[in-house]
VMD Tcl script that draws the C-alpha trace (Angstrom):
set ca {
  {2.45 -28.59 -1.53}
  {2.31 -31.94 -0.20}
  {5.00 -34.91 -1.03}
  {2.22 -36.08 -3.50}
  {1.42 -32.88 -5.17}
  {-1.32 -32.05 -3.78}
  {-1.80 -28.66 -1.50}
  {-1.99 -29.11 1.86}
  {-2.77 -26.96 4.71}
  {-0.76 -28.67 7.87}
  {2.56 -29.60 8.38}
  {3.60 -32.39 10.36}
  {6.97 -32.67 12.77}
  {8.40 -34.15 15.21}
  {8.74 -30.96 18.60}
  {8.93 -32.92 21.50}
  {12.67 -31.87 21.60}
  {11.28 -28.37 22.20}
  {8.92 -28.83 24.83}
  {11.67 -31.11 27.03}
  {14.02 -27.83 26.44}
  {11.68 -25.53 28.22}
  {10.23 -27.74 30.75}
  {6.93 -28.06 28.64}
  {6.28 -24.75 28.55}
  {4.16 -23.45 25.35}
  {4.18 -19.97 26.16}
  {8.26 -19.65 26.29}
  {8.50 -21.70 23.06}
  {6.32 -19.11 20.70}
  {8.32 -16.55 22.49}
  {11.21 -18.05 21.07}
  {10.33 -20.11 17.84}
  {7.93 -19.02 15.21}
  {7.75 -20.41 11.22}
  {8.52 -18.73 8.19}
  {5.86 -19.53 5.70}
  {6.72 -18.72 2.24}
  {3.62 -19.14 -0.57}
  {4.18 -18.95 -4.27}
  {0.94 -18.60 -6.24}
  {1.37 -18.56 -9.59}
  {-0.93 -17.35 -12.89}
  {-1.28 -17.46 -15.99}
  {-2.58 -14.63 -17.85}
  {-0.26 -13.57 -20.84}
  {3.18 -13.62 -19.20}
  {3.06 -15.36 -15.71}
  {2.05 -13.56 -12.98}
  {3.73 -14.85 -9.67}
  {3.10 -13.74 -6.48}
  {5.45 -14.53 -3.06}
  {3.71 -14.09 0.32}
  {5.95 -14.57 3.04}
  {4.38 -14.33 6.68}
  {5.40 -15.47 10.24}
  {2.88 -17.66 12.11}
  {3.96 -18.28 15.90}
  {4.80 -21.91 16.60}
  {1.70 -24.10 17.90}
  {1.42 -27.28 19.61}
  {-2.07 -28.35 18.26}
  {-3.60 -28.69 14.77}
  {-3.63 -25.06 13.75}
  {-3.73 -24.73 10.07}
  {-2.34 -22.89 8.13}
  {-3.70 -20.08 6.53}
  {-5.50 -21.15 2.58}
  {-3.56 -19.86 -0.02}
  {-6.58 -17.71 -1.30}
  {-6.53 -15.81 1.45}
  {-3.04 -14.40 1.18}
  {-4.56 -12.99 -2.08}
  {-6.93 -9.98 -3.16}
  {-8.65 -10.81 -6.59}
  {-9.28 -7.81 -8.96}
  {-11.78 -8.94 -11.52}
  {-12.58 -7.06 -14.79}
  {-16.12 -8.11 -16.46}
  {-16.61 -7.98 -20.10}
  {-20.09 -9.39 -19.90}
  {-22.20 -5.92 -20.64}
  {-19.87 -4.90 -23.24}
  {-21.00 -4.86 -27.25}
  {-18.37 -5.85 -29.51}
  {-18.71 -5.01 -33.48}
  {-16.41 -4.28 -36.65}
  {-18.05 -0.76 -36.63}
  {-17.96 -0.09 -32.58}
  {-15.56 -1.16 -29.63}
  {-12.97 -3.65 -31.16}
  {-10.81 -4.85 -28.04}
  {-10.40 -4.17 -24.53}
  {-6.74 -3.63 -23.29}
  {-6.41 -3.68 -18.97}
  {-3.69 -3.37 -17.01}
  {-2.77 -2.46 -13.34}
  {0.24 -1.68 -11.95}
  {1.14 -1.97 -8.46}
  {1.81 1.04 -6.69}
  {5.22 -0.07 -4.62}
  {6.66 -2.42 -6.68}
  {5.92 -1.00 -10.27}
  {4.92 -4.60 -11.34}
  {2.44 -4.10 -14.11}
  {-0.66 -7.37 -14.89}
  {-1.67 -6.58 -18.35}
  {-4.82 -8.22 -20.46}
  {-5.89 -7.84 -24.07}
  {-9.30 -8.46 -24.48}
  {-11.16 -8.67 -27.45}
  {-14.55 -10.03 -29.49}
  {-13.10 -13.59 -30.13}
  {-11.76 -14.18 -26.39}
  {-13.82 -17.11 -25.02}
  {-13.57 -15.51 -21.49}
  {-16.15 -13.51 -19.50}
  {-13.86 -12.15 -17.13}
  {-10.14 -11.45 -16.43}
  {-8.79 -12.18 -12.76}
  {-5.52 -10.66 -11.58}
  {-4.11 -11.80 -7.98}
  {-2.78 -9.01 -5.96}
  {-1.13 -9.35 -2.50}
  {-3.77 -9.36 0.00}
  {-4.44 -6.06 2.16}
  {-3.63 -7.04 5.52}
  {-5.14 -6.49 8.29}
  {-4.97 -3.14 10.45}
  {-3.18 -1.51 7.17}
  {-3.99 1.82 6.95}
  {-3.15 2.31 3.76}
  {-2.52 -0.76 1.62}
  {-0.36 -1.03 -1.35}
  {-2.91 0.90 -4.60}
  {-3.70 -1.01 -7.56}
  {-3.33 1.89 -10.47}
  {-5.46 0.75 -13.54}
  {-5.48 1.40 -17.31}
  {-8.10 0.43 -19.26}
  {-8.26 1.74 -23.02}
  {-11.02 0.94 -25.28}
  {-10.21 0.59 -28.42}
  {-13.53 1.31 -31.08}
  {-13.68 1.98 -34.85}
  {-14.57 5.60 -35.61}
  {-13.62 6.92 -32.19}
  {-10.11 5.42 -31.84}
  {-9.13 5.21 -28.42}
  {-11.09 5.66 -25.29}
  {-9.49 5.98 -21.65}
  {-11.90 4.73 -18.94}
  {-13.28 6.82 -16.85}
  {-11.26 5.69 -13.40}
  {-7.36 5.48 -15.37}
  {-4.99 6.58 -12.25}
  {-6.98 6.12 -9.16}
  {-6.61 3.47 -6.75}
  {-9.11 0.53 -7.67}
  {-9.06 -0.34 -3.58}
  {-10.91 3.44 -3.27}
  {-12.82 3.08 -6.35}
  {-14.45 -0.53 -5.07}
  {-12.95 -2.37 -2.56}
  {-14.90 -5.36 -3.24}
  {-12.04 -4.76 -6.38}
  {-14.88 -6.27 -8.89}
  {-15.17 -3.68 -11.76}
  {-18.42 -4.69 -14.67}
  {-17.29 -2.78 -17.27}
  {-20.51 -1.00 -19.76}
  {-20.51 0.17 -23.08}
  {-20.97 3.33 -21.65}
  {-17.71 3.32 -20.26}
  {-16.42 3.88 -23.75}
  {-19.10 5.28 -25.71}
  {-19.27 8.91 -26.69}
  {-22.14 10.84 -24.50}
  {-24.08 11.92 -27.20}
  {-25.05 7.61 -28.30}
  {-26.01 6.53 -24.67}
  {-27.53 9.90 -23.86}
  {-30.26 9.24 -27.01}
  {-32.20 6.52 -25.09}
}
mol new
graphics top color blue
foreach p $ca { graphics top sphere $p radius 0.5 }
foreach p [lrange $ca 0 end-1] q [lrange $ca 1 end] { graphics top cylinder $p $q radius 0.2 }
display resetview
């Protein structure tokens, strides 16, 4: 964030000291400096969700910027859009995924009067040449009149397997029981 509030993506400082230390010399100055770039990106869903990136970036004598926030971050998206809500059928959504190495848990309750479309949870960003990057574990219950409870179809795998565009639309025949969407 800049002095005035705003996000920026440069930094500007005085190195000349640097380059009069090693004779001008670019390459033996990113041998020997580098920055550490911390990012806090913070959400709001119904406890804060805060996320800390911290990366190295090798020091640079032109106008490199620095990487956009956004793309430190993976977004998972849940869609409500296709889903029918009634007193009679599905009552409320409830999501949550949980973070496979650190335990941390983003939860959602979703239901008829919510305004929103969509829920968005930022996860860490998989990085690049990862072979395995941290899973996103997911439970979604449905919760309906007459049938109680539903688990989703996908509860315990890895949503990064399932889609890894991580952009789940979620159908009412995710929670119906066979026998309703098998009569059309």
């Amino acid at each position: 964030i800049g002095s005035n509030g705003t996000e920026t993506g440069s930094l500007k400082f005085p190195l000349m000291s640097l380059f009069k230390e090693h004779n001008n010399d670019i390459e033996k100055i990113r041998q020997a400096y580098n920055f550490k770039v911390e990012v806090v990106i913070s959400q709001k869903l119904n406890s804060l969700n805060s996320l800390t990136v911290y990366y190295n970036s090798p020091m640079f004598d032109g106008k490199l910027p620095l990487p956009a926030a956004v793309d430190l971050v993976d977004n998972v998206i849940f869609d409500f859009s296709c889903l029918t809500f009634s007193d009679s059928g599905l009552k409320k959504v409830k999501v949550a995924v949980k973070k496979e190495t650190s335990g941390d848990k983003l939860e959602f309750n979703y239901s008829q009067k919510n305004s929103e479309q969509s829920v968005v949870f930022i996860v860490a960003a998989a990085k690049e040449g990862d072979e395995k990057p941290e899973q996103l574990i997911p439970t979604v219950l449905f919760e309906a009149g007459k049938t109680g409870r539903i688990k989703w179809a996908h509860n315990g795998k890895d949503l990064r397997e399932i889609d890894p565009s991580l952009y789940f639309l979620l159908f009412d025949s995710d929670w119906e029981p066979a026998s309703t969407t098998d009569k059309n």
